[in-house]
C-alpha positions in Angstrom: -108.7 -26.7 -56.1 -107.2 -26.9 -52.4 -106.2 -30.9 -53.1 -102.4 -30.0 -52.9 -102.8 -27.8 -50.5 -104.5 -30.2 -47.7 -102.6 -32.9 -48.9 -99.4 -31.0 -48.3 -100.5 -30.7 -44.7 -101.6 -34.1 -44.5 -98.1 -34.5 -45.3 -96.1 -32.3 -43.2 -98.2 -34.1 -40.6 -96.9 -37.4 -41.2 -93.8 -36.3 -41.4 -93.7 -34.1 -37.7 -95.3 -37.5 -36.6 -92.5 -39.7 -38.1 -89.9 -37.2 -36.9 -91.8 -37.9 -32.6 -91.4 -41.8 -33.1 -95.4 -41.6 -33.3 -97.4 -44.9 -33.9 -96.7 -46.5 -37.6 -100.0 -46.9 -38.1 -101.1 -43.1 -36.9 -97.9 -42.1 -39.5 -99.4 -44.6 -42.6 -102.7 -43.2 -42.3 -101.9 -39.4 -42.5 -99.7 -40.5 -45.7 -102.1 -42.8 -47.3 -104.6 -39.5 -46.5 -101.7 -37.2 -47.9 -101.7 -39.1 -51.4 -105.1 -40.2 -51.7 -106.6 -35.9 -51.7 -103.5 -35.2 -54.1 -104.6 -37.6 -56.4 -108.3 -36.7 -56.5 -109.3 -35.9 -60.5 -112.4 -33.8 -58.7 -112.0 -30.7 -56.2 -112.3 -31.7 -52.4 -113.9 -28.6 -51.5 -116.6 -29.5 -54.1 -116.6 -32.6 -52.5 -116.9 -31.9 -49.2 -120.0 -29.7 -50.0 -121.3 -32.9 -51.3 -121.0 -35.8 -49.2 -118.4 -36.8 -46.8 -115.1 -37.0 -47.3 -114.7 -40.2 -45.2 -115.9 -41.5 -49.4 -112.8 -40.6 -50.4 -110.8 -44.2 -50.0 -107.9 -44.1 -47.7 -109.3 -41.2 -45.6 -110.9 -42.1 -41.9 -113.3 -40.3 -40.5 -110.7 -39.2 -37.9 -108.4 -37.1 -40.9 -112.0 -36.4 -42.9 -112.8 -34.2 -39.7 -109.8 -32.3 -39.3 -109.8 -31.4 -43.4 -113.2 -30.1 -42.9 -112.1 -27.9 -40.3 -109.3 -26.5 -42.6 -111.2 -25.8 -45.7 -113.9 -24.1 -43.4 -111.4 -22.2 -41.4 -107.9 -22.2 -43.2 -106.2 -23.8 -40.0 -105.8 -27.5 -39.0 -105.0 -27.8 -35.4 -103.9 -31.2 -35.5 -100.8 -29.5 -37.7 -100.7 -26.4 -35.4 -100.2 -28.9 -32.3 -98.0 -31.4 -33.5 -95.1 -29.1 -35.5 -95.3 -26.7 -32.6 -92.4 -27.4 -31.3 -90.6 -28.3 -35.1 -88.9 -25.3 -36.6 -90.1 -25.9 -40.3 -86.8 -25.5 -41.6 -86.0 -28.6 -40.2 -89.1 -30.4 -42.0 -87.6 -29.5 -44.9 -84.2 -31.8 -44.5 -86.8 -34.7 -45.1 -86.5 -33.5 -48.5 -82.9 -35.1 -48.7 -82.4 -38.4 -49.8 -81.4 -40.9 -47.3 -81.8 -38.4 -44.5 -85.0 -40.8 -42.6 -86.8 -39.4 -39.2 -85.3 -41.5 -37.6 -81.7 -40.2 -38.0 -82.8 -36.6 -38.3 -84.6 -37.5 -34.9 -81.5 -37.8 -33.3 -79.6 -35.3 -35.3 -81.8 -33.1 -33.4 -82.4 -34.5 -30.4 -78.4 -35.1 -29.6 -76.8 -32.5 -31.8 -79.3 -29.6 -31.8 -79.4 -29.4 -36.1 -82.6 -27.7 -36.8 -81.7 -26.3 -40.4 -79.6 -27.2 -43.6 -76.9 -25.2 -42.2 -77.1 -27.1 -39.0 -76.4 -30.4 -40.7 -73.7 -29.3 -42.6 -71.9 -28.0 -39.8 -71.9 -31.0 -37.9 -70.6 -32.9 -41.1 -67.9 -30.8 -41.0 -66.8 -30.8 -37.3 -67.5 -34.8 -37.5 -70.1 -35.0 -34.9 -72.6 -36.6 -37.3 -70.1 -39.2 -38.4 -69.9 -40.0 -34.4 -73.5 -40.3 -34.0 -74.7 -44.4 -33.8 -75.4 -46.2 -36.9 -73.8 -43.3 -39.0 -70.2 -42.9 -39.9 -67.5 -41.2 -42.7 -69.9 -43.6 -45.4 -73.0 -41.9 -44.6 -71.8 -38.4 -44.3 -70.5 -38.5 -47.7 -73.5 -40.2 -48.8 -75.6 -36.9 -46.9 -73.1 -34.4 -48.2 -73.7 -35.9 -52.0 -77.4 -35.9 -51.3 -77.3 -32.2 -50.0 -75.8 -30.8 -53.3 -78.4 -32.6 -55.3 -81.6 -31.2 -52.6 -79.7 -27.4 -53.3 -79.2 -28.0 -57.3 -82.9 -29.0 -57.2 -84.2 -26.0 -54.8 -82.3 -23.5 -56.8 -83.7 -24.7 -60.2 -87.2 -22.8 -61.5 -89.8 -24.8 -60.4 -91.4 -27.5 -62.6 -94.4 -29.2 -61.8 -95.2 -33.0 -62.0 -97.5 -33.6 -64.7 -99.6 -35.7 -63.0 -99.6 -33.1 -60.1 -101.1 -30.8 -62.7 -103.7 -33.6 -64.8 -107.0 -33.4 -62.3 -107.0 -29.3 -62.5 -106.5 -29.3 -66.4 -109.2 -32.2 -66.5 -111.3 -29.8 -64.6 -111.0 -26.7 -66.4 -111.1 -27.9 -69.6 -114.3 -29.6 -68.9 -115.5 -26.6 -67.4 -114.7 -24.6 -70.5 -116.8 -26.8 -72.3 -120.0 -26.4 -70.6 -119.6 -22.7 -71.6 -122.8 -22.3 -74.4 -120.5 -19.9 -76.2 -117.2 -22.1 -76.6 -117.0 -24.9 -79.5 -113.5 -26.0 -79.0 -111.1 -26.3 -76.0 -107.5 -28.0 -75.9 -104.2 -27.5 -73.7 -101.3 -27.4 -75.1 -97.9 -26.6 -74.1 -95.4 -29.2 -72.5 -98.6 -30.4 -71.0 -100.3 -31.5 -74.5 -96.6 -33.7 -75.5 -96.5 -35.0 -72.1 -93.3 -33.6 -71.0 -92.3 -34.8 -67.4 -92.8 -32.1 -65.8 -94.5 -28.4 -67.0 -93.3 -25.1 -66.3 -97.1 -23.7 -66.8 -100.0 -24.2 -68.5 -101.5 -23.2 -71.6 -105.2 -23.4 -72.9 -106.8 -22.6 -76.2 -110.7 -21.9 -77.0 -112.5 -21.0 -79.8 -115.5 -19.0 -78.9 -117.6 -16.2 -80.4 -117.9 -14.2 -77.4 -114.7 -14.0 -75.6 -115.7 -11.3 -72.8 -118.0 -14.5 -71.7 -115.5 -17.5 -71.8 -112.8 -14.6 -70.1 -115.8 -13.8 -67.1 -116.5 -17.4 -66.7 -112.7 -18.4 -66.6 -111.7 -16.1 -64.1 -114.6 -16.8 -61.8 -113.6 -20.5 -61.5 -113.0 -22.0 -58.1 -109.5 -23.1 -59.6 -108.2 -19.7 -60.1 -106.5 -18.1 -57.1 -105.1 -15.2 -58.5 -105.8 -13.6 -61.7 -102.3 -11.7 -63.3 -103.9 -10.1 -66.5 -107.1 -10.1 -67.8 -107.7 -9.0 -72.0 -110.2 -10.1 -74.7 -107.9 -12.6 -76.1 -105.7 -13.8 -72.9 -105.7 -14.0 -69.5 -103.3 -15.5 -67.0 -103.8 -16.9 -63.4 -102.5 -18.8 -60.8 -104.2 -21.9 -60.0 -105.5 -22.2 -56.8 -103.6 -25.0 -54.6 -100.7 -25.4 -57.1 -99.6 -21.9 -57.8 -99.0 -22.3 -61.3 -99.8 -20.2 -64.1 -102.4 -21.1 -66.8 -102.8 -18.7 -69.6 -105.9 -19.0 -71.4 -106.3 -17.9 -75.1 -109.4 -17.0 -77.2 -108.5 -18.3 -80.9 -110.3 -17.2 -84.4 -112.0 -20.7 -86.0 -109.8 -20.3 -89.1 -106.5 -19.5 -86.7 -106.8 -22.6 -84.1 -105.0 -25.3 -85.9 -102.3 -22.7 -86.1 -102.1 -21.2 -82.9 -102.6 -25.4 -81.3 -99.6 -26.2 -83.5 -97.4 -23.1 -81.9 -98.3 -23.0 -78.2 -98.4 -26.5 -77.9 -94.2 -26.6 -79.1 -91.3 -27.7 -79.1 -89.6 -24.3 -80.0 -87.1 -26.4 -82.2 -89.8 -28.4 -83.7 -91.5 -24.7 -84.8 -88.2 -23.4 -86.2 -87.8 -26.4 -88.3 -91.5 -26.1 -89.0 -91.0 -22.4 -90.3 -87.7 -23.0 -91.9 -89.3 -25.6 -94.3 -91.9 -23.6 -95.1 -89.6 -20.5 -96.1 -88.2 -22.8 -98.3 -91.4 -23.5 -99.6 -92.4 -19.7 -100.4 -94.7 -20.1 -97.3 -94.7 -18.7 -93.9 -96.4 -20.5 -90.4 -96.9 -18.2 -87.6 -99.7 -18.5 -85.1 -101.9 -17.5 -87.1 -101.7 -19.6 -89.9 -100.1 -21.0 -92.6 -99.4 -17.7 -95.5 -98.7 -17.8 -99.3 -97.5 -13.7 -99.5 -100.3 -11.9 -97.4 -103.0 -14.9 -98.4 -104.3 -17.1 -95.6 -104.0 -20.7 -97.0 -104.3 -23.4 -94.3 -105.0 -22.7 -90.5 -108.2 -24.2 -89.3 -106.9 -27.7 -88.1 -103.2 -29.1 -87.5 -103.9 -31.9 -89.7 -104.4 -29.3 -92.9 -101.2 -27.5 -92.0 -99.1 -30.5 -92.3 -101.0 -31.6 -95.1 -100.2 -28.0 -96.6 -96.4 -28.8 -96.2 -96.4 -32.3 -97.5 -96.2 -33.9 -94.5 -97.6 -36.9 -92.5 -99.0 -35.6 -89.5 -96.6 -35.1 -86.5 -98.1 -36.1 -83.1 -97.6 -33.5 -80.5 -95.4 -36.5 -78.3 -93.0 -36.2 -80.6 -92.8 -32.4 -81.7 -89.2 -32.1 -80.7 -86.7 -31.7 -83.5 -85.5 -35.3 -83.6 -86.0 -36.6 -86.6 -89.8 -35.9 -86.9 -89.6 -33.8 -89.5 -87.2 -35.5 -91.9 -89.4 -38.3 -91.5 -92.5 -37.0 -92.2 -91.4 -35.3 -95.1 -90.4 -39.0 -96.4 -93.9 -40.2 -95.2 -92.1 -43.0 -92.7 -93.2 -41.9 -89.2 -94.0 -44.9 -87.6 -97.8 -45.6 -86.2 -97.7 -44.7 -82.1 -99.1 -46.5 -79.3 -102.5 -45.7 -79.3 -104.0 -43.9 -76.1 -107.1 -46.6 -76.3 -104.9 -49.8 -77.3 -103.6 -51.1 -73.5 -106.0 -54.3 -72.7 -104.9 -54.5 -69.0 -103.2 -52.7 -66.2 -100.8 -55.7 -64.4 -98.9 -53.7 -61.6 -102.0 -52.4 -58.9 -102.2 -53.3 -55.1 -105.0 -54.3 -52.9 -105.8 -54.1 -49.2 -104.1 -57.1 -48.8 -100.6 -54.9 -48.6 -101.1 -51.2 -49.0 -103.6 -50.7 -51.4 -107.2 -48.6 -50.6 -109.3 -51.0 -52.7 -110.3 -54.4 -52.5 -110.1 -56.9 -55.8 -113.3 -56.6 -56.5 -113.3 -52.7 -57.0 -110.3 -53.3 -58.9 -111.8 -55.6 -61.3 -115.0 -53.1 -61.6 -112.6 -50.5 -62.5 -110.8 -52.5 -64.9 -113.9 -52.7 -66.9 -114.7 -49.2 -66.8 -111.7 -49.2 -68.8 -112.7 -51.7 -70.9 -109.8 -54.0 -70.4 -109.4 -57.8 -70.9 -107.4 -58.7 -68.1 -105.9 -57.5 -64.9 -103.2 -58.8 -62.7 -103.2 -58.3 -59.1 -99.2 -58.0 -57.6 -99.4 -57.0 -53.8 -96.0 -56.6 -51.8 -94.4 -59.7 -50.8 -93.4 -60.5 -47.5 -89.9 -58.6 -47.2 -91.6 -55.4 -47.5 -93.1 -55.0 -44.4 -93.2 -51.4 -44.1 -96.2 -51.8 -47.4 -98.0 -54.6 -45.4 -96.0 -57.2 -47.6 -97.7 -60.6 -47.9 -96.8 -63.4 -46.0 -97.2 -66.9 -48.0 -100.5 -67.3 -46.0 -102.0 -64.1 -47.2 -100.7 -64.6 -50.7 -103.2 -68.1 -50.8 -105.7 -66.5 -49.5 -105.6 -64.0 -52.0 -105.4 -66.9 -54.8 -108.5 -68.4 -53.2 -110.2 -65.3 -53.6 -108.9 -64.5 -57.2 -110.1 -67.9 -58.5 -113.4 -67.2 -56.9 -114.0 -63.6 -58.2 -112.7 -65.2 -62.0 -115.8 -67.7 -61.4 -118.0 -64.7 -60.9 -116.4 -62.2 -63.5 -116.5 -63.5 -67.4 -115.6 -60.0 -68.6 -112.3 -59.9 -67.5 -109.8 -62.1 -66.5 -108.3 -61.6 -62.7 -104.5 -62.7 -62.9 -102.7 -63.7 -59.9 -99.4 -62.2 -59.5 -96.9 -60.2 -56.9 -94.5 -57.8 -56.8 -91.6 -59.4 -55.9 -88.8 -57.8 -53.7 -85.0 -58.7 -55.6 -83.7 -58.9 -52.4 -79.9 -57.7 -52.1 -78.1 -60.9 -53.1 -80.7 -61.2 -56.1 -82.9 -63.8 -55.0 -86.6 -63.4 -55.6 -89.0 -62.7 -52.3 -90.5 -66.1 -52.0 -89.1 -69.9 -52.9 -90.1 -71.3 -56.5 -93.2 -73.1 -55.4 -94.5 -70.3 -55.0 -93.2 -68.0 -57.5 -94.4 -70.2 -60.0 -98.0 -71.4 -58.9 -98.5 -67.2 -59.7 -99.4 -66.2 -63.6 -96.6 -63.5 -63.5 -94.4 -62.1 -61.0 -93.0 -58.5 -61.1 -89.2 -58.4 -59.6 -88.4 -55.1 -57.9 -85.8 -53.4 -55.7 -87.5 -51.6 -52.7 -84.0 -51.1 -50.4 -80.2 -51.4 -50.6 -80.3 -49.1 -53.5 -76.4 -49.2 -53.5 -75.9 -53.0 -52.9 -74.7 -54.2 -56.3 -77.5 -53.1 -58.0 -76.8 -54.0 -61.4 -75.3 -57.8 -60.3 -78.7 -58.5 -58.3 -81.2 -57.3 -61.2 -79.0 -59.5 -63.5 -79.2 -62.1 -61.2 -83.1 -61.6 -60.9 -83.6 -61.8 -64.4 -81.6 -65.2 -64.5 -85.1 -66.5 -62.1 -87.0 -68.5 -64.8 -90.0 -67.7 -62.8 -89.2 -63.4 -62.8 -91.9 -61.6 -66.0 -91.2 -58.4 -65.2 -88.4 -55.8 -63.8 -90.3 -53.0 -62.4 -89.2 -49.7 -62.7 -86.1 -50.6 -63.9 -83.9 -47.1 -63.0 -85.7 -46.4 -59.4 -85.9 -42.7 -59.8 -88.3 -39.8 -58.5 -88.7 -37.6 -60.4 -87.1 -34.2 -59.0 -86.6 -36.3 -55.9 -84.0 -39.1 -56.0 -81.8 -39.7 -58.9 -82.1 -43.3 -59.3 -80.0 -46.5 -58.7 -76.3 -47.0 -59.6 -77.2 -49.1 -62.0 -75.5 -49.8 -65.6 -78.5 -50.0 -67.8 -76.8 -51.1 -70.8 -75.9 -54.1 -69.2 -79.0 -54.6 -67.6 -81.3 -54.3 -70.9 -78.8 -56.9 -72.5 -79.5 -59.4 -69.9 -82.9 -58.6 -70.2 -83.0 -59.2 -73.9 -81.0 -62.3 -73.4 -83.1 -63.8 -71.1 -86.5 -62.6 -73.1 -87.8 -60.9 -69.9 -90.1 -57.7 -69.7 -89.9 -54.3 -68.9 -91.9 -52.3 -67.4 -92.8 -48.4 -68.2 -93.9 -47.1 -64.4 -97.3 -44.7 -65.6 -97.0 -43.5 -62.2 -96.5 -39.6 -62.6 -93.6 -39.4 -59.6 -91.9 -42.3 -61.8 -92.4 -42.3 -65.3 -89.6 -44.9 -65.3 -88.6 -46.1 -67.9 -88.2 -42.8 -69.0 -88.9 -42.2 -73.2 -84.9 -42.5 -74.3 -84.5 -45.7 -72.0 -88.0 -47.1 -73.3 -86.7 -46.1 -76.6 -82.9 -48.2 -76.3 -85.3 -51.1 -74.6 -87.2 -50.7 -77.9 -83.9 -50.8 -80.6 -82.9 -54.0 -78.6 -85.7 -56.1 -79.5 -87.3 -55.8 -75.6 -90.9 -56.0 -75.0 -92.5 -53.6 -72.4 -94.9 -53.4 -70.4 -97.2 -50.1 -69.4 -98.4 -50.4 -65.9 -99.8 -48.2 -62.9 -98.8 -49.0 -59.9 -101.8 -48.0 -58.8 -102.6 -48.2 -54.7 -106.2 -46.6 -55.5 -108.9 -46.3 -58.3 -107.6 -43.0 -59.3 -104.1 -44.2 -59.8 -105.8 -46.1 -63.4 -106.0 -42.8 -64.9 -102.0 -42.7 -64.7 -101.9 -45.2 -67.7 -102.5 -42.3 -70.1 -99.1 -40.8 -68.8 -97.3 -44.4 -69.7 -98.6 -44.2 -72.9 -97.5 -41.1 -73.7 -94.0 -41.5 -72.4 -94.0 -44.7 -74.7 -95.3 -42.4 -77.8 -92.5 -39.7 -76.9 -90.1 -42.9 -77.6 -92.0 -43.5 -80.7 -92.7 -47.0 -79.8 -95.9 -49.0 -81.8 -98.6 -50.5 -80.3 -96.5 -53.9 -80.9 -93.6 -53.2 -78.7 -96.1 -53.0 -75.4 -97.2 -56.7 -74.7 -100.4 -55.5 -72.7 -101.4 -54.1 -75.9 -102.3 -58.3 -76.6 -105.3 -60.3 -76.6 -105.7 -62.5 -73.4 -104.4 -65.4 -75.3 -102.0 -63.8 -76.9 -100.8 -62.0 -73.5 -101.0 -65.5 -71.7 -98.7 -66.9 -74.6 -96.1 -63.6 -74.3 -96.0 -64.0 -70.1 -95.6 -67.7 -70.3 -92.2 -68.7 -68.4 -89.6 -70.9 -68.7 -89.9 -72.6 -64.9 
C-alpha cells in the first residue's frame, strides 16, 4: 500500500507551500488530501485501478491528477517544482513544535537557516531572538522544543497504531481468502493496542504453509521480503516500512503460540512462573505436564488450565492481572460492540469532508442510537469555525434531517474553543439552545492552562472537556497542565471527559482514563472524526479504555438515548 507514501508527499507539499506564503486555501487542500489517502482502510493504488480517486472525499480532481501521475511514474512534479528551491533539511524543522512557516519563512529568508544546525546557531549568536515577533521567550521555548524533536529522532522508530490498522485490516483479510488457511490473528503490541508498535506480528493456521508463505509474499503490501521459511517469513510493508513477520501455527499449538507473540514479556514470565509452580510448563507451544501436551488449542483453555479467568490481551501487562485472575475478580471490560454513538465528528460546515447526512448514514452502519454533530466554533478560524449564523443554519438542518431519520437521533452540539481567559466560544444563549457542547483548547497552550479549563468546567452549559492533556503522540508533549487538579474540578462539577479515539491522540491516555475512572468521573469515547473513515478510530478508544480496565459503565455513550439524554443534561 503506497497510502503513506503519497500522503507524505501530499504533505511535504503543503508544507513547501505554507513555507512560500501560498494561498490558505491551495495549503488546506493538499493537507486535507494529505490526511484523507493516509487514512484510507483500502490501498489507493487498488483504487485508482478502479475508479477515480476524485471518490476519495477531500481529494479534487486537481490533487487526484497529480497522485495518478505518481503511482504510474514514481515522480509528482507538482513536488519536484515547488521544493525545488527548499533544501529538505529545512522541511524537516517543521517537525519542531512551535517552529510555524511563517517564522521559519523568515528564519530563512532574513537569516539564511536552512538546517537544524542553522537554527541553533543563530539561537546562540542571538540573531533569532532579534528577529520581529520573536525574542529571549521564544528562543528558549525553540531550544526546549529542539531537545525534545532530537530525543524523538534518536529513539527507534515506533509506528502509530492507527498508521499501521488499514494494512493489517488488509492482510489479514487477505489471509483469509486463502482456501488453505482456517485461522488468522495479529498479535503483538498491535493485538493489546499499545500506542504505538515496533512491528508487526501475524499468526495462521493452515495445512499447507508453502501456499499461505507464496501467497503472503506476493501481496501488493509487501515491499521487501527479509526471510522466507516454511513456518516464518518477514517483510517490510510497502509504504510504511515496517516489518511484519508472519507465522504458520500447528491447530493444537495456536492458542499457545497467540498467547506468547501477542505479550507482554512480563505478563509471560509471570505466566510461566505460575505454572512452574504448578508442575507445568507454557511455552509457545503449549501448555506441558512433563513431556505431555495438555492444553494448547485456544487461549481460553490455557487459562482455564491454570485456574484462571481469562486475561484479555489489553491488559496482558504484569499489573495486577494475574493476581486477579487467580482470585476470579477481573472486572468485565468495555465491550468493542457496546458504544451507542460517536459525539465528537465535524461536518462541511467547518473542516469536515462529509455532509450530516453522510454522517448519520454512517452512524447506522454502526448501528448506533444517536450522534452528535460539534463543528468548530467561531474563534477557530483557521478550521472554518462557525459563526452564530452558520451554527442556526446547521440547527435548522439538524431538526430537519431528525424529522427524516427515526433510526437515530441527530444531536446538535459544538466544539467549543476555552478561549485563554476561560470563557466558552459563544454567549449562553447559545451555548445552551445546543444538546451538549464539547469545551476545548485549540491555542495559547501555555496561557494558564490549568486555571482556564477549571474555569471552563465552572460554565454550567460545558458537557465535555476534550482531549483533556493536548498531546500528539510522538509529536508534542501536551499542555502544562496539573491534571490532578483538573480531574477534581471535573468530578466536582460532574462534568465529562473525553477519551480522543483519534490514533495521533489517544488522549486521555489509559493511566489518566484510569485516575478519571478511581475518581468517580464519567467518560466519554469519541472520534473526532473530519471524514467517514475517521469512525473506525472508535475501536482504538475502546481499547485504550480496556487497557485502563474501565466497564462498560464508566463510558456514558455506552447509554441508551434516554438514559444518555438524562447523563448530558446540564445545570444552565
Amino acid at each position: 500500500m503506497k497510502n503513506h507514501e503519497v500522503a507524505e508527499i501530499l504533505s511535504k507539499i503543503a508544507k513547501a507551500l505554507a513555507l512560500k506564503d501560498e494561498n490558505f486555501f491551495k495549503i488546506r487542500a493538499y493537507s486535507r488530501a494529505a490526511r484523507a489517502i493516509k487514512d484510507l482502510p483500502e490501498d489507493i493504488e487498488e483504487i485508482s485501478k478502479k475508479e477515480s480517486i476524485t471518490n476519495i472525499p477531500g481529494v479534487g480532481e486537481g490533487i487526484a491528477k497529480k497522485v495518478k501521475e505518481y503511482l504510474e511514474t514514481g515522480k509528482m512534479s507538482k513536488y519536484e517544482e515547488v521544493t525545488r528551491d527548499i533544501p529538505k533539511s529545512f522541511l524537516t524543522l517543521l517537525d519542531i513544535r512551535d517552529l510555524g512557516s511563517k517564522t521559519l519563512g523568515a528564519l530563512h529568508k532574513e537569516l539564511g537557516v536552512e538546517n537544524l544546525d542553522d537554527l541553533k546557531k543563530v539561537i546562540e549568536d542571538g540573531s533569532f531572538q532579534k528577529l520581529e515577533g520573536l525574542g529571549d521567550k521564544s528562543a528558549k521555548k525553540i531550544i526546549e522544543n529542539i531537545k525534545v524533536y532530537e530525543e524523538r529522532m534518536g529513539k527507534e522508530h515506533r509506528f502509530l497504531i492507527g498508521e499501521v490498522m488499514a494494512t493489517v485490516d488488509q492482510i489479514v483479510k487477505k489471509l483469509k481468502e486463502v482456501d488453505s488457511v482456517s485461522r488468522v490473528a495479529p498479535a503483538g503490541s498491535y493485538r493489546r493496542v499499545k500506542e504505538t508498535v515496533g512491528d508487526l506480528d501475524i499468526l495462521v493456521e493452515s495445512n499447507d504453509n508453502r501456499k499461505v508463505m507464496k501467497k503472503f509474499t506476493a501481496f501488493s503490501e509487501v515491499k521487501k521480503v527479509l526471510e522466507s521459511g516454511e513456518t516464518k517469513t518477514s517483510i517490510v510493508v510497502e509504504g510504511l516500512d515496517i516489518q511484519m513477520d508472519l507465522r504458520v501455527v500447528p491447530k493444537e499449538s495456536f492458542g499457545a503460540a497467540l498467547m506468547y507473540f501477542t505479550g507482554s514479556k512480563d505478563h509471560n514470565v509471570r505466566i510461566r512462573s505460575l505454572a512452574l509452580k504448578r508442575g507445568l510448563k507454557v511455552n509457545e507451544y503449549g501448555v506441558f505436564r512433563n513431556d505431555t501436551m495438555v492444553a494448547g488449542k485456544t487461549e481460553e483453555e490455557i487459562y482455564k488450565f491454570l485456574n484462571l479467568q481469562f486475561i484479555p490481551p489489553e491488559i496482558r501487562e504484569d499489573r495486577g492481572e494475574v493476581e486477579k485472575a487467580i482470585e476470579g475478580q477481573l472486572p468485565k471490560l468495555l465491550g468493542y460492540d457496546d458504544i451507542k454513538g460517536n459525539l465528537h465528528t465535524h461536518t462541511r460546515y467547518s473542516d469536515g469532508e462529509n455532509t450530516i447526512r453522510e454522517l448519520v448514514k454512517k452512524s447506522i452502519e454502526f448501528g448506533y442510537s444517536y450522534l452528535g454533530i460539534s463543528d468548530h466554533s467561531k474563534t477557530a478560524s483557521y478550521a472554518n469555525g462557525l459563526s452564530v449564523n452558520d451554527l442556526k443554519k446547521q440547527c435548522d438542518e439538524i431538526d430537519k434531517l431528525n424529522k427524516e431519520f427515526d433510526k437515530i437521533r441527530i444531536l446538535k452540539g459544538i466544539e467549543c474553543d476555552i478561549l485563554p481567559d476561560g470563557s466558552l466560544d459563544y454567549d449562553e444563549n447559545i451555548l445552551k439552545s445546543l444538546d451538549f457542547v464539547i469545551g476545548a483548547i485549540h491555542s495559547n497552550f501555555k496561557k494558564k492552562v490549568t486555571q482556564r479549563m477549571e474555569k471552563a468546567l465552572e460554565n454550567p452549559y460545558l458537557t465535555v472537556l476534550a482531549h483533556p492533556t493536548g498531546r500528539l503522540i510522538s509529536k508534542r508533549e501536551g499542555y502544562d497542565v496539573d491534571l490532578g487538579s483538573v480531574l477534581d474540578k471535573a468530578n466536582k462539577e460532574g462534568k465529562i471527559l473525553e477519551i480522543n479515539a483519534y490514533y495521533d491522540r489517544l488522549d486521555l491516555d489509559e493511566h489518566n482514563a484510569r485516575e478519571a475512572y478511581k475518581k468517580g468521573i464519567k467518560l466519554m469515547i469519541n472520534t473526532d472524526a473530519h471524514n467517514l473513515r475517521m469512525f473506525d478510530w472508535m475501536i482504538l478508544g475502546i481499547g485504550i479504555a480496556r487497557r485502563a480496565w474501565l466497564p462498560s459503565s464508566a463510558i456514558v455513550n455506552t447509554l441508551t438515548l434516554k438514559d444518555f439524554l438524562k447523563a448530558i443534561k446540564r445545570n444552565g
